[in-house]
N, C-alpha and C positions, 0 to 999 in steps of 0.2 A: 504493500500500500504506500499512499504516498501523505506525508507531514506527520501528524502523528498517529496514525494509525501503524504505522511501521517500527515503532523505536524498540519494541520489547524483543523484536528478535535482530535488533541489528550488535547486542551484548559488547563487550568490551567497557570501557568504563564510562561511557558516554550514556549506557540506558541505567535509569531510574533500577536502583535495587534495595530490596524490603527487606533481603535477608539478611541473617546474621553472618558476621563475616567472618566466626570462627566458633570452633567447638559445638555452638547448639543447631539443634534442626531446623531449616524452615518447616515454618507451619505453613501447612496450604489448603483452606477450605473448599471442599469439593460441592459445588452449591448450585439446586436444579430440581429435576424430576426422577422419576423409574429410571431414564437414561443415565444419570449420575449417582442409580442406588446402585445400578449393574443388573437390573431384570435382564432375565435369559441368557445371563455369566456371570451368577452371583459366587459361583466359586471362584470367580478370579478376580470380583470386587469391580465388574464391568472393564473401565477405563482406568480404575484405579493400581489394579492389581501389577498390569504390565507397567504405569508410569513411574511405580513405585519401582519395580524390576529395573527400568532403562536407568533412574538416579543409582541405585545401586550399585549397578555392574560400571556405570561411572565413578565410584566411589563417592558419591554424593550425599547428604543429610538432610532429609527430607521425613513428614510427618506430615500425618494429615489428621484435621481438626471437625467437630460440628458435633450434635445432638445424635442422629441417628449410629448405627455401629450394623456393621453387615461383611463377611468376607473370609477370605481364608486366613489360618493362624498364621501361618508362613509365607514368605514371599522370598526367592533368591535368598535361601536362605539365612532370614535374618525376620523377627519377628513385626509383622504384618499390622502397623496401625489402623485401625477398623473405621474408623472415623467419618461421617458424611455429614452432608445436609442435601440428601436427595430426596427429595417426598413423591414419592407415587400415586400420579393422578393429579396434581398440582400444575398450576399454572404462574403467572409472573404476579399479577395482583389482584386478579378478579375468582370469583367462584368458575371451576370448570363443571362440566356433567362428570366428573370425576374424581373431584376433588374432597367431595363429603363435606360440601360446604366452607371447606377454608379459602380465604380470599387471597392463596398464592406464596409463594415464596418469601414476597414482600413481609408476611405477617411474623416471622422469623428470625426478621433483623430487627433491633442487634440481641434480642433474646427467643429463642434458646442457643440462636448459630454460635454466637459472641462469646457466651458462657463459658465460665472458668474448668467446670463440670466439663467442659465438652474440647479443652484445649487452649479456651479464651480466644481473644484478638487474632487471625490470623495474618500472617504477610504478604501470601497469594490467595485471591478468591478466584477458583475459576467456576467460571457461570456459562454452564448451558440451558436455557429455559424459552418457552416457546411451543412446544409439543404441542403441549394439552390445550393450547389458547386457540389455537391456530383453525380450528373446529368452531370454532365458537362468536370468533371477534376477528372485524378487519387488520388487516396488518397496521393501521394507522392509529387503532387503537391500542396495538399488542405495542407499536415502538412508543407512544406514548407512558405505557406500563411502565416499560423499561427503563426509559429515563426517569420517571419516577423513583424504581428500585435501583437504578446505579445513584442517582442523589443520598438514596437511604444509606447504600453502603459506602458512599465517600462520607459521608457526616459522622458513621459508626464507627469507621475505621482509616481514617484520613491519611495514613501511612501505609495502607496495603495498596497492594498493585491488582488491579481487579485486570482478568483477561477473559474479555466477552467474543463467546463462539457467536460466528453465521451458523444455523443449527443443522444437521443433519435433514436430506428430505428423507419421507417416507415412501414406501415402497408399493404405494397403490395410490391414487391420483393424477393430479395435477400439479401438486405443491407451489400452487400458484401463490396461493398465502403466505408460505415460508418463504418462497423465493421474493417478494415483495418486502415482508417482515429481514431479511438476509439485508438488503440493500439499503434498508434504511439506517444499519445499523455501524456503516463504517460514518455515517457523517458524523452522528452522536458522538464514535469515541472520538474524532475529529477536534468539536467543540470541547468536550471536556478538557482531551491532551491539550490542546491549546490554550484553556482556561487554568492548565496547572495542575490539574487530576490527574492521577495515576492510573491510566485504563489504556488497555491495549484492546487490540481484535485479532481473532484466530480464526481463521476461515475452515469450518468442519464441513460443510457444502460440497464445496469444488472438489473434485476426485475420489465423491462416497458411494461409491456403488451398489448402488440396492440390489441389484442381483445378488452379489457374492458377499456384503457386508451387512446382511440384514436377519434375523429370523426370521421363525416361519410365519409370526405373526405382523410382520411386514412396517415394523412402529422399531422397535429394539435390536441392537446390533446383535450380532455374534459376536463369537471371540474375532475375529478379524474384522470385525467392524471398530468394537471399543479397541483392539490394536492400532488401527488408524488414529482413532481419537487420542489415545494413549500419545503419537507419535508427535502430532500436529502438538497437543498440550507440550511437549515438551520443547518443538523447536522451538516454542517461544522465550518459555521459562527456563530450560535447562543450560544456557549462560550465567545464572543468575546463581544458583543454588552452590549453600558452600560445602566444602569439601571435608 
């Protein structure tokens, strides 16, 4: 991308870094839907499981942070932080027909996400959200959501680096909605970066192929689906994380 929607994967000492620059772990809030609990590779903690693997095998210190807990004990042998804030059925700030009445993600910050209980404050939030909306409400309404809930988490956490996905399409439609909700969302980080906010954009869209990266139920990745996800999260963040 180009001005500031680019800075988080151009590393070197020039991008914005949240993490600790020695000895402790970054914390990184995994923060979303079913797609960020890891429905349909909840043994490998979705996207989590492999991102945790790729810090590793680089020798990297990473943890992950939020209310929810779901995944395997181990990862690349070394014990496996459980940590999310992905709610299933959830949407960015409105009721979905699947949400069981809660109004989104939004209603989460900065409690219980933020909670000491759950990891506290993190350094990296990374945010895929959109699915569940995307049925229900124009894209015009969805990126309005949004900027809503990226104000909530800069206010919450004015020192983390939030890294917002273009989201994943699904595997049966049009995804004219996400594709539309997709494009509105590089200007946002746009304005913020420019305004001094720490938010990047990770494009999960471009190169997700729902043929080979999707289950059978055409919404949730497989393993080589959150492997991609996994890989994309890191080309952005994995400059960043210390050793």
């Amino acid at each position: 991308g180009s001005g500031g929607a680019g800075v988080g994967g151009a590393g070197g000492s020039s991008a914005y870094n949240p993490c600790p620059t020695s000895g402790a772990a970054c914390k990184i809030l995994p923060l979303g839907d079913s797609i960020t609990y890891g429905v349909n590779d909840e043994g490998n903690a979705g996207y989590r499981g492999p991102l945790f693997a790729t810090a590793v095998a680089a020798g990297q210190k990473i943890t992950f942070t939020g209310s929810l807990s779901n995944g395997p004990t181990n990862v690349a042998g070394q014990l496996f932080p459980m940590q999310n804030e992905g709610h299933s059925g959830w949407g960015i700030s409105e009721v979905t027909p699947y949400s069981n009445g809660n109004a989104g993600i939004a209603t989460v910050i900065p409690t219980p996400a933020f909670s000491s209980s759950g990891g506290g404050v993190p350094d990296i939030v990374l945010l895929h959200i959109g699915t569940n909306d995307q049925g229900s409400f124009p894209a015009t309404q969805m990126t309005s959501d949004l900027q809503g809930l990226l104000n909530k988490i800069i206010s919450n956490a004015p020192n983390a680096l939030i890294v917002v996905a273009q989201i994943i399409p699904l595997g049966y439609g049009t995804n004219s909605v996400i594709q539309a909700y997709n494009q509105s969302i590089p200007g946002l980080v746009q304005t913020l970066a420019g305004a001094g906010k720490h938010v990047v954009l990770v494009d999960m869209y471009d190169g997700f192929n729902t043929s080979t990266m999707l289950g059978s139920d055409s919404i949730h990745p497989n393993s080589t689906g959150y492997q991609f996800m996994a890989a994309h999260w890191y080309s952005v963040i994995g400059s960043l994380l210390p050793k």
